[in-house]
N, C-alpha and C positions, 0 to 999 in steps of 0.2 A: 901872373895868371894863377887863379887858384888850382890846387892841384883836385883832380876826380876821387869824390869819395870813391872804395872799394868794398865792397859787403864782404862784411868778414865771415873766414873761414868759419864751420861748424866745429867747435869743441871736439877733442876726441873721444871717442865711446858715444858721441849723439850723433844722430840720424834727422835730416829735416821731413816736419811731416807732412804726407802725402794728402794731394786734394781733396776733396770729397766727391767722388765721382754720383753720377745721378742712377747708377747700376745698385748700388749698396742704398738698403733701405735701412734706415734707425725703427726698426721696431722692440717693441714690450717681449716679452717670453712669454709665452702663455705658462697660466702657474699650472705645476706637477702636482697631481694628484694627493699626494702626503700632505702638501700646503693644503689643498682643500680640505683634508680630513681631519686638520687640524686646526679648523676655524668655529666657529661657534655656527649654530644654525642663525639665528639673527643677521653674523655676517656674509655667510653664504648667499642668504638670500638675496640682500641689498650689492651684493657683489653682481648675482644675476643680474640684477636693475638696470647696475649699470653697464653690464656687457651689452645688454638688449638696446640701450638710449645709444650706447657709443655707435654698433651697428647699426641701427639704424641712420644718423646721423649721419656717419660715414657713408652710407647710401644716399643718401641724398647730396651730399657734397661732391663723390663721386660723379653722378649726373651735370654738376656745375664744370669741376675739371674736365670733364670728356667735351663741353661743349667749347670750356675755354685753349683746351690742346690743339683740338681741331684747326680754330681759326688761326692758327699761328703755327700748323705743320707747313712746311715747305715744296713744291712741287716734288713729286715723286713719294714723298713720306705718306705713311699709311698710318692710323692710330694704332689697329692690332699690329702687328710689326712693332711698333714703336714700346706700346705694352710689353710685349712680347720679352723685349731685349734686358726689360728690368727683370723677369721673372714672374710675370699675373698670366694666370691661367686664361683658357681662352675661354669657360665657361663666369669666369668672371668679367672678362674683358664683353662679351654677352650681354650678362643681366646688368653692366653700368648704362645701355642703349634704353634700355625701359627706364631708367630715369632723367634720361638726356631727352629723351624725348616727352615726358612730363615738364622737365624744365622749360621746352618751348612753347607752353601756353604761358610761361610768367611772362616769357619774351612777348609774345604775342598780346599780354594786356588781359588773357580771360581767368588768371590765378596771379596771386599775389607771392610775391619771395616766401612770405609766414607761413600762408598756406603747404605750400613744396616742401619745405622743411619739416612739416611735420609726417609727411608721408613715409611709408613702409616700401620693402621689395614687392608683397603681394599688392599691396591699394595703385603702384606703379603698372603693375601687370595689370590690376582689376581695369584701369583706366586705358591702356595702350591695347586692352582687347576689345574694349566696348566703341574704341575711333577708330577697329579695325576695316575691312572689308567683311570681313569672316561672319561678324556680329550681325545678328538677328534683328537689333536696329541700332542702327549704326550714328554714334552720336559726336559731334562736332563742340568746338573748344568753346564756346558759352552752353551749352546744354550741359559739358563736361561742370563748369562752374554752378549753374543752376544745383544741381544733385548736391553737391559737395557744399552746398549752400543749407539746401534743405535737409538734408539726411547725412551730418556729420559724424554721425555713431554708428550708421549705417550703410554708406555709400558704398563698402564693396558690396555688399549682398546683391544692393540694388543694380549694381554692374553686372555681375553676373546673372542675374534674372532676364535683365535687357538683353544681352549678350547668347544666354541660350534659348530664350523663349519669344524675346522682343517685346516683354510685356514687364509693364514694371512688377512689384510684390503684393500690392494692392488689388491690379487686376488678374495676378497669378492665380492668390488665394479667391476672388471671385470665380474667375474662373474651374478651375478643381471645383468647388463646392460646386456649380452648377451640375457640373459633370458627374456628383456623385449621387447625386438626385433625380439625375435623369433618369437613367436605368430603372429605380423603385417604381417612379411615378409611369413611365410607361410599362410596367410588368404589370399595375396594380389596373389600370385602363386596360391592357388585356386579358385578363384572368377574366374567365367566365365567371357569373354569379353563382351560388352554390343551390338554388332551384336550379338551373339551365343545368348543372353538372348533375342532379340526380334524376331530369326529365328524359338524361340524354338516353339513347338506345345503348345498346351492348357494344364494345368494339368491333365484335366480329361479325354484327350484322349493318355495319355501317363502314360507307367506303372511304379510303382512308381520305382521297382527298376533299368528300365532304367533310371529317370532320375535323381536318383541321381549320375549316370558312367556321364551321358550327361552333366549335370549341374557342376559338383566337379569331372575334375580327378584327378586319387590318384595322382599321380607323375608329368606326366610333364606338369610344368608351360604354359600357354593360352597366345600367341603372343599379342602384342598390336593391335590394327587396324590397317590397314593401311589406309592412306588417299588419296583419289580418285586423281587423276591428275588435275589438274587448266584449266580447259575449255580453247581452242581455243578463240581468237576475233571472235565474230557471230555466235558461237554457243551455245546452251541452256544449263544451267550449271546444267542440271539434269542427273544423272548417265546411261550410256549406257545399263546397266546390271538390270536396275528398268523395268519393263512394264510398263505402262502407262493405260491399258485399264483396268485394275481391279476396279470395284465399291466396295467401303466397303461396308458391312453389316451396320446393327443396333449392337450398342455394340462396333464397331469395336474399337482398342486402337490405337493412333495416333503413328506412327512410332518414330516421336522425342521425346514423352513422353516417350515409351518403351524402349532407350535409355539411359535417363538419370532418369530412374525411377525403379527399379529391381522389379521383379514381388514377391510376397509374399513366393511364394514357395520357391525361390532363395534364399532371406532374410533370409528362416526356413533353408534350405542346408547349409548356411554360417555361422550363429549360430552354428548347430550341427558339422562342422568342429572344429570350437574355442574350443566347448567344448570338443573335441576329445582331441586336442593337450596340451587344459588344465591341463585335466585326465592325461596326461600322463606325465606330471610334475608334479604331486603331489606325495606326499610320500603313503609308504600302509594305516598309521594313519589315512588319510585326505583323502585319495579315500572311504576309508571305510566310513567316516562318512558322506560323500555325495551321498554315493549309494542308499539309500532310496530315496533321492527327487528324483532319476533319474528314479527308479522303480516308483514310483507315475508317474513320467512325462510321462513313456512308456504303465503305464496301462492307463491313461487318453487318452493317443493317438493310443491306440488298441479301448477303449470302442465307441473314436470319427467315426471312419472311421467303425467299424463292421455293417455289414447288417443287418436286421433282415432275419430269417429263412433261407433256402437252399442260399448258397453263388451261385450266380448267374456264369454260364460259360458265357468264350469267345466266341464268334459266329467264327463260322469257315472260314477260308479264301476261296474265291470263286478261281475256277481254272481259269486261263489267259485264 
């Protein structure tokens, strides 16, 4: 009967060596500073390169292992726990969940392994906000592939734009420009014509809520001037329809001045338009938070105009 091998004793002075436990990670040393400063700029930068391709990389692989740990933890086992016990922080143990969860559209069949692989932490996040609930429109694992189809150099933007607006970038920019045209084009439909601003009466003998019907109406747009016909040879190029024998006063405001010059009250009518139309493109957040100055603005503009004592009446019209 053979006799039982024995494993022989360790040598003296030697130690047998110890397992490799899954607690102890083999990492790189991040290089010290001195190292850095004593590299050439050419290779510092290609050093970047490759820090950025590794992380990234890493991040995405990451997302593979979180999904492949998972389905082989054991009753009772937790991944964070599990994490935990090697040493990974928990805002790392976090952001691996936004790529695990990118990973299961590959599962799913609406992105390809190649595709995942080339994705970032942010383009992970751009995409895990936009299949949120949260999202403004909320888009599902073939629409997720459509974008990233079409706008390859672009696809986060377009997440985020969907995400806070629920419009893509296309209809954003349409949009804004409408919006910045509207304001002009209805300022320029309500501005009085500049005959109606020098025919108008004086402010203080007209009452204010006529003139703001006289000066601003609501709807329809104020024609342009017309322009008087080109005098006859030999005849005087002064308008038929002027009198002639009027003397101005003292004071009086030069015709061609009043013209090309809008009277004050006008200027305040044309202001309180804009802001009309303003107010009513803002959201309720933002109307709310400009309703104070506007209250300040209307009691300063009650306190300017009130009478002292008995509010004076209208004198009565004389009968024809």
């Amino acid at each position: 009967m053979p006799k039982a091998q024995k494993t022989p004793a360790p040598a003296a002075g030697k130690q047998p060596k110890p397992r490799p436990s899954a607690s102890k990670l083999t990492l790189n040393a991040v290089m010290l500073m001195a190292e850095i400063r004593a590299m050439t700029q050419p290779a510092r930068i290609n050093r970047f390169g490759e820090c950025a391709t590794v992380s990234q990389r890493a991040f995405a692989e990451m997302g593979k292992l979180r999904r492949a740990i998972e389905s082989d933890l054991k009753a009772g086992q937790d991944f964070t726990n599990t994490m935990r016990k090697i040493g990974i922080r928990d805002g790392t143990i976090s952001n691996s969940s936004y790529a695990a969860k990118v990973f299961d559209l590959v599962e799913q069949g609406h992105l390809t392994e190649a595709q995942y692989d080339t994705l970032s932490f942010q383009d992970c996040v751009s995409i895990v906000r936009v299949m949120s609930p949260g999202s403004r429109q909320r888009l599902a694992g073939p629409e997720i592939a459509i974008v990233l189809g079409a706008e390859p150099d672009n696809f986060d933007r377009e997440f985020q734009s969907l995400y806070e607006t629920g419009m893509t970038l296309e209809d954003k920019a349409k949009a804004d420009a409408k919006a910045a045209t509207k304001p002009h084009e209805q300022q320029q439909q309500r501005a009085p014509a500049p005959s109606a601003a020098a025919a108008a009466p004086a402010p203080s003998a007209v009452d204010s809520s006529t003139a703001v019907h006289q000066s601003t109406p609501a709807q329809e747009p104020v024609p342009h001037e017309q322009q008087a016909p080109a005098p006859l040879s030999g005849q005087s190029e002064k308008a038929p329809s002027e009198p002639t024998n009027i003397i101005p006063g003292p004071g009086a405001v030069d015709s061609s001045t009043a013209k090309t010059a809008p009277s004050k009250l006008s200027q305040a009518l044309n202001l309180l338009d804009t802001l009309e139309l303003l107010f009513a493109e803002l959201s309720v957040e933002d109307a709310r938070k400009a309703t104070p100055r506007l209250l300040d603005l209307a009691n300063t503009v009650c306190e300017y105009v009130a009478e002292p004592g008995p509010v004076a009446k209208a004198p009565a019209k004389k009968a024809a």
